[in-house]
C-alpha positions in Angstrom: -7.7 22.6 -15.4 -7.1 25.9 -15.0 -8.3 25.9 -11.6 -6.2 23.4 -10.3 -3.6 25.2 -11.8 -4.4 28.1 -9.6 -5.0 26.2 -6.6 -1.1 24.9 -7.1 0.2 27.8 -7.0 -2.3 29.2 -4.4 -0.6 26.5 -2.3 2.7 26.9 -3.7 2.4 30.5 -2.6 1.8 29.1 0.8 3.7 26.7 1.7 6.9 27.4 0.0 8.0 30.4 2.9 6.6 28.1 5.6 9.2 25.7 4.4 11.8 28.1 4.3 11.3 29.4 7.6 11.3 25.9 8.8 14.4 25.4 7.2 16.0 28.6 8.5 14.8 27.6 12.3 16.2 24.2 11.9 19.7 25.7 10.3 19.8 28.6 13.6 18.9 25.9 16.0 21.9 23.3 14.4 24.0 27.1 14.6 22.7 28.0 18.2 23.7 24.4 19.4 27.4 24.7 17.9 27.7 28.2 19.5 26.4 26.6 22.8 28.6 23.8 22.9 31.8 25.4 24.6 29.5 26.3 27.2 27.7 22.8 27.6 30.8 21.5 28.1 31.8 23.5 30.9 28.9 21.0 32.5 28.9 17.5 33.6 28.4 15.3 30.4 25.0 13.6 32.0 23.5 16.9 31.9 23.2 17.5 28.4 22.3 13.9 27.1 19.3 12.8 25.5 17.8 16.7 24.6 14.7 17.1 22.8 15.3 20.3 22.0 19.1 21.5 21.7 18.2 24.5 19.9 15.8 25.7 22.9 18.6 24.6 25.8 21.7 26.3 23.4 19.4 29.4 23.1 18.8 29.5 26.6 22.4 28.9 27.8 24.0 32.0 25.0 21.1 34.1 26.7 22.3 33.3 30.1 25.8 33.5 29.1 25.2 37.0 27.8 23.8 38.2 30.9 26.5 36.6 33.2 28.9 38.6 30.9 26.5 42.2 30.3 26.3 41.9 34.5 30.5 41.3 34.8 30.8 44.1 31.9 29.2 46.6 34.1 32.2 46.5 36.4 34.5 49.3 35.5 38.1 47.5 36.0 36.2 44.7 34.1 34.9 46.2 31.1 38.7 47.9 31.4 40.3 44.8 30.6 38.1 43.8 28.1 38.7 46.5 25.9 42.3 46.1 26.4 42.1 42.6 25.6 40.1 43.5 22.7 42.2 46.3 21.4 45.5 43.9 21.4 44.3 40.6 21.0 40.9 40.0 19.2 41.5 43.4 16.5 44.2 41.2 15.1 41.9 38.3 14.6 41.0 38.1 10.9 37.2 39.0 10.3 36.9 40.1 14.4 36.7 43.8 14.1 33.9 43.4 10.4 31.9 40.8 13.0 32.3 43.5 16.1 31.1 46.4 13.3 28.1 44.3 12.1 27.4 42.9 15.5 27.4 46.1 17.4 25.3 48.1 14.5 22.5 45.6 15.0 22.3 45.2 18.5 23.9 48.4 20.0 23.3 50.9 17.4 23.7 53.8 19.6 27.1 53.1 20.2 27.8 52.2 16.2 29.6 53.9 14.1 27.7 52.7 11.1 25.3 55.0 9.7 22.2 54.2 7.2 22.2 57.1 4.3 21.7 57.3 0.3 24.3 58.2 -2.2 22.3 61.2 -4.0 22.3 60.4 -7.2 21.3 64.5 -8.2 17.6 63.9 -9.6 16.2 63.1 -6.5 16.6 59.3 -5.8 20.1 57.6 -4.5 21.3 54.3 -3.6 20.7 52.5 -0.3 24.1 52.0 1.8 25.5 51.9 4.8 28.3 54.8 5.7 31.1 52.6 7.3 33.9 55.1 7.9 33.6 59.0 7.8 37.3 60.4 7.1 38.7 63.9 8.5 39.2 64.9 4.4 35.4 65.1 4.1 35.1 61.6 2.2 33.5 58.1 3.4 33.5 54.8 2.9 30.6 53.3 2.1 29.1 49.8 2.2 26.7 49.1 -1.0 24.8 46.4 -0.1 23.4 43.5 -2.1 19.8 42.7 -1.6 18.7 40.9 0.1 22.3 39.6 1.9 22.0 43.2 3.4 25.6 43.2 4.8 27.2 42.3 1.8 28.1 44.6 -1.2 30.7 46.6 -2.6 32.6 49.0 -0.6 32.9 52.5 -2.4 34.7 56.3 -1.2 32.4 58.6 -1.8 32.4 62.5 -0.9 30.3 62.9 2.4 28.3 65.8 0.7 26.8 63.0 -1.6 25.1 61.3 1.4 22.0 62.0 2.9 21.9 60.2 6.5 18.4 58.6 7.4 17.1 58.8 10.8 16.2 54.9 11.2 18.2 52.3 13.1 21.0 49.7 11.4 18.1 47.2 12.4 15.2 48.8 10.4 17.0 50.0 7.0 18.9 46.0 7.0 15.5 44.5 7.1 14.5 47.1 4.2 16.9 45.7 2.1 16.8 42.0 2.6 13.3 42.2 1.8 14.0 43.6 -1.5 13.7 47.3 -0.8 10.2 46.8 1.0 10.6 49.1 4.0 13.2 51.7 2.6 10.3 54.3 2.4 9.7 54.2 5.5 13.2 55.0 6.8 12.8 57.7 3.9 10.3 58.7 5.7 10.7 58.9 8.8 10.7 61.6 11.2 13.6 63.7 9.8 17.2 63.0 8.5 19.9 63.4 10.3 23.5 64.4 9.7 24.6 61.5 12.7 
């Protein structure tokens, strides 16, 4: 009995994040196909009927998307213009500018302004958090995040002499967290701390 017991949850163990992860590919691929869809429909209709594989063709067509637009954003008068547009037009979009913050901290974190630190606590350990703002009184805003939705959490102000910044990307200390922690030594860790 007992090991039959065992072997359940041996398999349990096994099969229950493969099922996840299916279920996670099969949610991004529905996503990817939505996000796709104002571009498929800058096509003929025939082209996209009858697909296999939407989630492949929708991840395929963002990617080439992006690259059209990366390629068109290395024009100066272009990328002039887009920041315009951005600056009086999409700013004033509800939830643009906390999309274009989390956004650009995971894919262009050397242009981010968010920074991974701990809030010392004073006996030698802290909490995790991501430093959202830095203010010219010498406070910042903080993000507090919940594990493991990493960019979620509680915003807090918090002096900036309380923080110690980590020298890890966005990317690295946001996979620390939604995997419970698991990781966040090594951004402790890792080759020196940095003040930016």
């Amino acid at each position: 009995m007992n090991f039959l017991k065992n072997s359940m949850l041996t398999g349990l163990y096994v099969l229950l994040p493969l099922l996840l992860l299916w279920i996670g590919v099969r949610e991004i691929g529905g996503l990817l196909a939505a996000m796709a869809e104002p571009i498929a429909d800058m096509f003929p209709s025939s082209y996209f009927d009858d697909l296999k594989w939407p989630g492949v063709v929708a991840a395929i067509l963002i990617a080439a998307a992006a690259l059209v637009i990366g390629l068109l954003a290395n024009f100066g008068f272009v990328a002039h213009l887009a920041e315009k547009f951005e600056r009086v037009v999409l700013f004033r979009v509800p939830m643009y500018r906390m999309l274009k913050i989390i956004s650009s901290s995971l894919v262009a974190a050397d242009r981010s302004d968010v920074k991974p630190a701990i809030i010392k606590d004073g006996a030698g350990g802290g909490d995790p958090c991501y430093v959202m703002e830095r203010h010219d009184t010498g406070m910042a805003t903080v993000l507090l995040p919940w594990s493991p939705a990493s960019f979620a959490g509680s915003i807090k102000v918090v002096p900036e002499s309380q923080l110690e910044f980590l020298n890890c990307s966005v990317d690295e200390y946001s996979r620390s967290i939604s995997f419970m922690g698991v990781g966040v030594a090594d951004c402790l860790a890792s080759a020196g701390r940095s003040e930016d």
